[in-house]
C-alpha positions as CSV (number, residue, x, y, z in Angstrom):
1,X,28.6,61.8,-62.2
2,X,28.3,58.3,-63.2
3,X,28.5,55.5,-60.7
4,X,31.5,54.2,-62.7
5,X,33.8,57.9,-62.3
6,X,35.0,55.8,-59.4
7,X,36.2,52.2,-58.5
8,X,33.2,50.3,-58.1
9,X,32.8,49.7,-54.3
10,X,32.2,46.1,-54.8
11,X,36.1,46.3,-56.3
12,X,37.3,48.4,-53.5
13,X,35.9,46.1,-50.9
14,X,37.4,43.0,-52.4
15,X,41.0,44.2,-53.1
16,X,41.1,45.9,-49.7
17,X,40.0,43.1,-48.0
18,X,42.4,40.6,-49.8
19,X,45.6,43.2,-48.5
20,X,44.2,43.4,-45.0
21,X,43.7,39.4,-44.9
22,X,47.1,38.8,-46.1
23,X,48.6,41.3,-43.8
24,X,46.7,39.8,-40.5
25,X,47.7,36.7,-41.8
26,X,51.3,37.4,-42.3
27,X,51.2,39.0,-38.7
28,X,49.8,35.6,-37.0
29,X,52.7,33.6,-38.9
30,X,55.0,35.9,-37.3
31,X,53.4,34.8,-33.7
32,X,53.7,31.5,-34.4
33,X,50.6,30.9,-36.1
34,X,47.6,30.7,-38.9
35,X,44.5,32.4,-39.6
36,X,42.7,29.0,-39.8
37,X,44.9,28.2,-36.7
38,X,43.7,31.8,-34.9
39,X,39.9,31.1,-35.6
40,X,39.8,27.6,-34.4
41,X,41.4,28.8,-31.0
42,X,39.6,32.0,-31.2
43,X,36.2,29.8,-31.7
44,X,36.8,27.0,-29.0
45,X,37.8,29.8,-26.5
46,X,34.9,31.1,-27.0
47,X,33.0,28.4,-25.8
48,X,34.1,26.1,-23.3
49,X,33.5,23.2,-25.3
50,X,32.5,23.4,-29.1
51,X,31.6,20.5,-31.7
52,X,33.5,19.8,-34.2
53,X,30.3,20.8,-36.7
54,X,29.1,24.2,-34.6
55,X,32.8,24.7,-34.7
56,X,33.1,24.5,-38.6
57,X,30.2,26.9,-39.0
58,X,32.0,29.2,-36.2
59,X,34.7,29.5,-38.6
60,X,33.3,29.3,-41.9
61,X,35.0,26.0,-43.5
62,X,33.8,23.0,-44.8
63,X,33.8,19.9,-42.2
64,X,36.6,18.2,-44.1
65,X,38.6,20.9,-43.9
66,X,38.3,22.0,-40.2
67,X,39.0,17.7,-39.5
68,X,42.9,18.5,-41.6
69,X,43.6,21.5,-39.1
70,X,42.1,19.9,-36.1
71,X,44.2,16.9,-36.7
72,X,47.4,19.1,-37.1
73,X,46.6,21.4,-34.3
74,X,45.8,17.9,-31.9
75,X,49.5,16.6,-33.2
76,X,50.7,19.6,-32.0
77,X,49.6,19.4,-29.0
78,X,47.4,22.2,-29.0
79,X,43.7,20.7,-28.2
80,X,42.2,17.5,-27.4
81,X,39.0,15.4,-29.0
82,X,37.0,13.4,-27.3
83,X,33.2,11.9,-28.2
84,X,30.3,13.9,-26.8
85,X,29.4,11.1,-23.6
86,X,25.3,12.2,-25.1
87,X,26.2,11.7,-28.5
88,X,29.0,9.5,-29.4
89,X,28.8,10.9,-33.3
90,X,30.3,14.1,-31.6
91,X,33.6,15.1,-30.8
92,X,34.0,17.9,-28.3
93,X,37.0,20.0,-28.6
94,X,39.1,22.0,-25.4
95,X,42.1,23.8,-25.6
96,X,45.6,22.4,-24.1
97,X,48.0,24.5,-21.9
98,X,50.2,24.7,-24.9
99,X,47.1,25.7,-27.4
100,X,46.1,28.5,-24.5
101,X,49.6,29.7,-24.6
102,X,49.0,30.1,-28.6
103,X,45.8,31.3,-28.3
104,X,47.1,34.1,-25.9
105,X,50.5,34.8,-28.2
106,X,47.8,35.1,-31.1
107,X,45.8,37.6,-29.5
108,X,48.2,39.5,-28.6
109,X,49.0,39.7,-32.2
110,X,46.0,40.5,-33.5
111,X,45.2,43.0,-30.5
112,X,48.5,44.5,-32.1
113,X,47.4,44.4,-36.2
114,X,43.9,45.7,-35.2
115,X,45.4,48.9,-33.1
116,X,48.0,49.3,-36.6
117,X,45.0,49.0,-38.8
118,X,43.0,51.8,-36.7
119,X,45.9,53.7,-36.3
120,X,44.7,57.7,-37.5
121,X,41.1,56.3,-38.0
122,X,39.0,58.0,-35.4
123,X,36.1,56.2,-33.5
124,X,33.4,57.8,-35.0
125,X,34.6,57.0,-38.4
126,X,35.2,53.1,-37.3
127,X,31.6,53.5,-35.9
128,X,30.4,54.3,-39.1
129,X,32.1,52.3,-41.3
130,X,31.2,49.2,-39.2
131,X,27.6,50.7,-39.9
132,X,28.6,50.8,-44.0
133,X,29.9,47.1,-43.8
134,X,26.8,46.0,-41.9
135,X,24.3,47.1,-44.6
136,X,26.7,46.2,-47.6
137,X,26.4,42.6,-46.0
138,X,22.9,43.1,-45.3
139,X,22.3,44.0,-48.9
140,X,24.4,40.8,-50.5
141,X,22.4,38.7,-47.9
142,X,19.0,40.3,-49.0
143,X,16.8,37.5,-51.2
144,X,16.1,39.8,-54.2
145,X,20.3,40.3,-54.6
146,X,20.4,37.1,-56.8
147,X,18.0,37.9,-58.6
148,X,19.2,41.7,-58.9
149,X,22.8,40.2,-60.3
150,X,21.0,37.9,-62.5
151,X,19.1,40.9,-64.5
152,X,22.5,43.3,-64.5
153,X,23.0,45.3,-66.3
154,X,19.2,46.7,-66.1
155,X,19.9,49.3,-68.6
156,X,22.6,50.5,-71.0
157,X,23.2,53.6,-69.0
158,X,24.4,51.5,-66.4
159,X,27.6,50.7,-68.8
160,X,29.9,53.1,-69.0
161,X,30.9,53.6,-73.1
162,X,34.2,52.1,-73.3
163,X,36.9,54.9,-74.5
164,X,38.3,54.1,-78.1
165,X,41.2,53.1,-79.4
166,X,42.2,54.5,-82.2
167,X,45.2,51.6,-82.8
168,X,42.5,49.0,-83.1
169,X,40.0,50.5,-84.9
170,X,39.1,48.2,-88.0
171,X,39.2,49.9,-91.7
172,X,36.6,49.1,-94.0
């Protein structure tokens, strides 16, 4: 058995995750909300007060882009900004009654899409697929994978022989 009889996980991985994002985003629009909106509640909760730059790396996003959704969420009246009294260059954020009320609506929501997406999965399987995910992650973040993708394919055995077509084939 080859390692291309199968989807390559690489390709499983991204198309699952792709579905699943979608979904769990489609279920916090349904509660009133975003995934970038989820996150940046989710990641100030977390923390009582969070700069706006800890907060970007909290969430994964680009400065610019968590200032947009900080500006739409504060027009919303969700949280306020106001400059770090130690660092004036810093803006602290803090939730709002109305963004705690999201925030709990939200969880709720994804408390309900994580129970769906378990649903029929038992622990010990979840327990070991967070095990799988944490050394796929592991081996994307290890140094030597760069330079691992830059030498692929190693060796023509590695590519599968691409079945013929007999339509195409060129006379000579």
């Amino acid at each position: 058995m080859t390692p291309f009889d199968r989807p390559p996980v690489g390709m499983n991985l991204a198309r699952t995750s792709k579905v699943v994002a979608q979904a769990f985003d489609a279920a916090l629009v349904e509660a009133g909300g975003t995934l970038p909106v989820w996150l940046t509640l989710l990641s100030v909760k977390s923390k009582e007060l969070a700069n706006q730059r800890e907060l970007a790396g909290m969430i994964g996003i680009q400065g610019a882009t968590l200032t947009h959704h900080l500006n739409a969420m504060e027009a919303q009246g969700l949280l306020t900004r106001r400059r770090d009294p130690e660092n004036r260059r810093v803006h602290q954020v803090a939730l709002t009654e109305a963004g705690e009320a999201l925030f709990e609506k939200l969880r709720m929501a994804a408390i309900a899409f994580d129970k769906q997406l378990r649903m029929g999965i038992a622990d010990e399987r979840l327990a070991e697929f967070a095990e799988v995910l944490a050394a796929l992650r592991a081996n994307v973040e290890a140094p030597s994978f760069g330079h691992l993708l830059a030498s692929f394919p190693g060796d023509e055995n590695d590519i599968p022989p691409r079945p013929g077509n007999p339509a195409r084939a060129v006379k000579s």
